[in-house]
N, C-alpha and C positions, 0 to 999 in steps of 0.2 A: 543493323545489318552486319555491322565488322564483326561485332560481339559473337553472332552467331556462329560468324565463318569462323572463328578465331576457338569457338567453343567445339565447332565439327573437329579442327583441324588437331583440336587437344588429345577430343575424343578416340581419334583415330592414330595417333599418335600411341597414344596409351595401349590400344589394343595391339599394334604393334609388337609394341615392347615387350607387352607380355608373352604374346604368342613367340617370339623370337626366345625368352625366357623358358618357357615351358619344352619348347625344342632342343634346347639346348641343355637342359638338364635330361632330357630323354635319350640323348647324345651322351653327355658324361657318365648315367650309369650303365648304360650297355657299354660301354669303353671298359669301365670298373671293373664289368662283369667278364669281359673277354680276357682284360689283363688276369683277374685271377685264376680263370682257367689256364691260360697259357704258364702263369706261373705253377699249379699244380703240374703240367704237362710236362716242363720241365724239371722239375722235383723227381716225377716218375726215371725220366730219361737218364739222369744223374742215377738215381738208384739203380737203373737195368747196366747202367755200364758198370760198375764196382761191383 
């Protein structure tokens, strides 16, 4: 009976983790993706003022 609970508590455990992983790498590259926009944007802004 412990085995078991011990085996759910692994199980779910793990899935966790992963799903927390997976979100958070869906997080870092849309962050990636905004910075290098932003950084083109200001590239552009830099060139229109000179």
């Amino acid at each position: 009976m412990k085995s078991k609970f011990y085996m759910y508590g692994f199980v779910f455990a793990s899935l966790i983790a992963l799903l927390m992983y997976f979100n958070s790498k869906k997080t870092y590259e849309a962050q990636a993706r905004e910075i290098d926009l932003l950084k083109t944007q200001i590239e552009q802004l830099k060139k229109d003022c000179n």
